[in-house]
PLY file of the C-alpha trace (Angstrom):
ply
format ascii 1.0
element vertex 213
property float x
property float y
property float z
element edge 212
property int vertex1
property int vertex2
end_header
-87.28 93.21 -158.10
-90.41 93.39 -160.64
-92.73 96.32 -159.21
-95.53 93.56 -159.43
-93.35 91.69 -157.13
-92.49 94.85 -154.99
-96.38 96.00 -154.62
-97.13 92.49 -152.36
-94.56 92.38 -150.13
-94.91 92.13 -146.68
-98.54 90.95 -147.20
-100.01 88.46 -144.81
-101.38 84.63 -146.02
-101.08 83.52 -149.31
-99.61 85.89 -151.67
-96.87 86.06 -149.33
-96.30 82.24 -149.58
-96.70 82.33 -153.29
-93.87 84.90 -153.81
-91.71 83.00 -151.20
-92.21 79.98 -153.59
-92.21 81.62 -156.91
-88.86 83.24 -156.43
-87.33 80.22 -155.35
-88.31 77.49 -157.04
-86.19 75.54 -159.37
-89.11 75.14 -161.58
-89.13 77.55 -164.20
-92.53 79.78 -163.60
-93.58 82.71 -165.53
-96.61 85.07 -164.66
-98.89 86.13 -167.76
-100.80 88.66 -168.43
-104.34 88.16 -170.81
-102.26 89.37 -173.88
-100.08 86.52 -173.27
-97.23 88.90 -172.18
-94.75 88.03 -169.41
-95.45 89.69 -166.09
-92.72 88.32 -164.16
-90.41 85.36 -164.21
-88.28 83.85 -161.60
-84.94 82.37 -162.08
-85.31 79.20 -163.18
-87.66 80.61 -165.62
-84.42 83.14 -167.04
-82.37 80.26 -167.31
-84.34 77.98 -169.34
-85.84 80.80 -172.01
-81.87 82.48 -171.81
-81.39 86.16 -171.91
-82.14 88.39 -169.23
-84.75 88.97 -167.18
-85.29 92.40 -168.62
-85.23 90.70 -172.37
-88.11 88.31 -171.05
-90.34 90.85 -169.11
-93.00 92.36 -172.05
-92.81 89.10 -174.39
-95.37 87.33 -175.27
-95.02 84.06 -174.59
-96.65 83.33 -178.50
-93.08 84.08 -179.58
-91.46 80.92 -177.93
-93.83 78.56 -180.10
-92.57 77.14 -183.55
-94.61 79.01 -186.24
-96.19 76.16 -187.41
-97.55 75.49 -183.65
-98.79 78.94 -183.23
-102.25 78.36 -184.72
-102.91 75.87 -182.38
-101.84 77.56 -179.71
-103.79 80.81 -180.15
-106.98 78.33 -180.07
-105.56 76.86 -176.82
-105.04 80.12 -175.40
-108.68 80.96 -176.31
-110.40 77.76 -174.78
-108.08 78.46 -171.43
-109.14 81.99 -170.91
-112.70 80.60 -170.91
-111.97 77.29 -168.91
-108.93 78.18 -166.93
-107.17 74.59 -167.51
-103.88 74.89 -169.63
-101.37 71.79 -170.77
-99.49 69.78 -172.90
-96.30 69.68 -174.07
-93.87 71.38 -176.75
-91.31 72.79 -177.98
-90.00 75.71 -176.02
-88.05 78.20 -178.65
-85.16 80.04 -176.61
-83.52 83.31 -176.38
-80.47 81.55 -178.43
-82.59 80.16 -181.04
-82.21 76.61 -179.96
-85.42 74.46 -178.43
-85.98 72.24 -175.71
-89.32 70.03 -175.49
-91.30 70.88 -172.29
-94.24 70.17 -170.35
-96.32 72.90 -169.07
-99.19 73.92 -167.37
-101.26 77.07 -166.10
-103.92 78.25 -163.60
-105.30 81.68 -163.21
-104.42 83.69 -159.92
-105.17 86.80 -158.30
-102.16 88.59 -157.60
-101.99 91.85 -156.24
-105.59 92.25 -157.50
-104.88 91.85 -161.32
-105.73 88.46 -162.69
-102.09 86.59 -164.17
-101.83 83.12 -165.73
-99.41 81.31 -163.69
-97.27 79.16 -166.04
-95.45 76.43 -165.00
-92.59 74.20 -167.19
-90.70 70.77 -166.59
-88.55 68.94 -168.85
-90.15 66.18 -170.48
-89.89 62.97 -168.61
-90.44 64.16 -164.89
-94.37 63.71 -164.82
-95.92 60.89 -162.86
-98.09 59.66 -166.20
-101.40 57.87 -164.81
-104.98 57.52 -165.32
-107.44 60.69 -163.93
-108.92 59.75 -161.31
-111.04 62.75 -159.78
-111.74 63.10 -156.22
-112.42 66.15 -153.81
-110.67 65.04 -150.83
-108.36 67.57 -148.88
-105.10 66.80 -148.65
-103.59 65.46 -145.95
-100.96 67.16 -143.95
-98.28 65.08 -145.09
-98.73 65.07 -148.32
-99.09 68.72 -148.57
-95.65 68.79 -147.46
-94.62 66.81 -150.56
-96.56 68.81 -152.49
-95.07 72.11 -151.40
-91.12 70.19 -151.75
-92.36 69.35 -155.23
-92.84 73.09 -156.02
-89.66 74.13 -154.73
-87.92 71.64 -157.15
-86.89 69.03 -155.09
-86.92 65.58 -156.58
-88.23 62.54 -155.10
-84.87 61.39 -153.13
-84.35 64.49 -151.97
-87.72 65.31 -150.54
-87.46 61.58 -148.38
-84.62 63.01 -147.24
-86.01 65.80 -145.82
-88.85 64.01 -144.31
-87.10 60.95 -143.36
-89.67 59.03 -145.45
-88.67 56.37 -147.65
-88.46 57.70 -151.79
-91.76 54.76 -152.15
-93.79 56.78 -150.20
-92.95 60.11 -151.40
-94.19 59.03 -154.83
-97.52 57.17 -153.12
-98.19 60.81 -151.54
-97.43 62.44 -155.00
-99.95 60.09 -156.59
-102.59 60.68 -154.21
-102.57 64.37 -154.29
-102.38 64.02 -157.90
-105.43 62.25 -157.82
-107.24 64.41 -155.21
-106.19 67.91 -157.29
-106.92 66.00 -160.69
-103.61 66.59 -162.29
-101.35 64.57 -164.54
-97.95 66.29 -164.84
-95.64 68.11 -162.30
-95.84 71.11 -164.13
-99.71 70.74 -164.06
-99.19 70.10 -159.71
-97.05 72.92 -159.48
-99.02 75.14 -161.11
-102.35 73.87 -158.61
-99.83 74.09 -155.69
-98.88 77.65 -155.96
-102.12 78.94 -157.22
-104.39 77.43 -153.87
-104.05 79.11 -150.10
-104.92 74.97 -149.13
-102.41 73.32 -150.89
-99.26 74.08 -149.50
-97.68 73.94 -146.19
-96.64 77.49 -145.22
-93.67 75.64 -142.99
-92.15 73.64 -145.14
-91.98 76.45 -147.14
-90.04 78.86 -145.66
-88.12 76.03 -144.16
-87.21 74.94 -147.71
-86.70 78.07 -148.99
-84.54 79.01 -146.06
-82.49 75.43 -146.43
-82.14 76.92 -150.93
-80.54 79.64 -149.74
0 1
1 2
2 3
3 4
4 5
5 6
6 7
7 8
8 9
9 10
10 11
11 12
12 13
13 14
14 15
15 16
16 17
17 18
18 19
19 20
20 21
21 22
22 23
23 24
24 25
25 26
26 27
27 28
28 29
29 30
30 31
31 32
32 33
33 34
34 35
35 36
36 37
37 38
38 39
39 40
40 41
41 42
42 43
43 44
44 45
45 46
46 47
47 48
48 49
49 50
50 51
51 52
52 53
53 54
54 55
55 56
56 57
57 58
58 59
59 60
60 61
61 62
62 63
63 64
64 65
65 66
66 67
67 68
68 69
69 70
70 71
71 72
72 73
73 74
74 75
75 76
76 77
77 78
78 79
79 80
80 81
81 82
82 83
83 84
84 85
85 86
86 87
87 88
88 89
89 90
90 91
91 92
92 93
93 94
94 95
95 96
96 97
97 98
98 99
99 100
100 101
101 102
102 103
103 104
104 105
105 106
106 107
107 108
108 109
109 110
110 111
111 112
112 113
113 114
114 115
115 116
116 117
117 118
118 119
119 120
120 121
121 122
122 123
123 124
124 125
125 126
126 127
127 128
128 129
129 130
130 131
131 132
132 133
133 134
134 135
135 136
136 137
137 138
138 139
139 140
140 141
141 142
142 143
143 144
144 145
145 146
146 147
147 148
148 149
149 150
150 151
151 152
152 153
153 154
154 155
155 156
156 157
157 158
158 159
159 160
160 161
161 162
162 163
163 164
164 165
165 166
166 167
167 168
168 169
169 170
170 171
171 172
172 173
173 174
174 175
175 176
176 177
177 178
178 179
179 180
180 181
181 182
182 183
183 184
184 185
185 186
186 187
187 188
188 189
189 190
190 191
191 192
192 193
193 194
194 195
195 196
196 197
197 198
198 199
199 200
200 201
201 202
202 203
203 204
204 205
205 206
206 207
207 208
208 209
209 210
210 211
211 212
């Protein structure tokens, strides 16, 4: 395991959680450094940029843009060191030379007290598109159980499943905490999710990750 990984285990509260998640979420989720370099990755992450891990760790994540995309993002990257909100989708250049369009979103965390990007990607297609609609209610316990499902990867039939909720109201608790945390994408929830010691439920965690395994 990454030393960055290594130096927070066994750590009480959130950083704890967020490893527990990180490592085993489907989502592909890579941890950046200001340079733009790759910290850490977790699996999912490997498998959709190809190589190995060890290929991945040290690149900047500049060199997975088309060229003629790169301006655009260096400006992007700018703006989100000063604001901290990071989105949109594009083309994701892997390891093989082939691409694959994603969406993808990051928030800044504190992680064993150095300052990473976290960086979150979903195929295109598996957002919940809607209008913003800002709000600072917390969320509810229930739907910070969806929220945390949603971050391990689970899709919408299988997190009724695991609630014995109907698939309907797994996506009306998906759209209200998408409302309440002002996001627009899964990546973009993801991203909040793992990043915030209030937004995930530290049981249906471990229970989740447990049931992965």
């Amino acid at each position: 395991m990454l030393a960055v990984m290594s130096s927070v285990r066994g750590e009480p509260g959130w950083q704890q959680l967020f490893w527990l998640v990180f490592e085993r979420s489907t989502h592909p989720i890579a941890l950046l450094g200001d340079d733009r370099r790759i910290i850490a990755v977790n699996d999912a992450g490997v498998a959709l940029w190809g190589g190995s891990r060890e290929e991945l760790v040290g690149l900047s994540i500049f060199d997975s843009i088309r060229p003629a995309e790169q301006a655009a993002a260096v400006r992007e990257w700018e703006a989100f060191l000063r604001s901290g909100e990071y989105s949109g989708t594009r083309d994701l250049l892997r390891a093989d030379g082939s691409a694959v369009e994603v969406e993808f979103a990051a928030r800044w965390a504190v992680v064993a007290g150095r300052r990473l990007a976290v960086y979150v990607a979903t195929a295109t297609g598996e957002s919940a598109r809607r209008p913003r609609l800002a709000s600072e209610l917390p969320l509810t316990t229930r739907e910070r159980e969806v929220v945390t499902l949603i971050a391990l990867g689970r899709d919408t039939n299988e997190i009724a499943a695991e609630l014995h909720i109907s698939p309907e109201t797994v996506r009306s608790h998906v759209r209200n905490a998408m409302s309440k945390l002002d996001v627009h994408t899964r990546a973009q929830l993801v991203a909040v999710a793992i990043c915030g010691n209030q937004t995930m439920h530290e049981a249906v965690a471990r229970e989740g990750t447990k049931n992965a395994s």
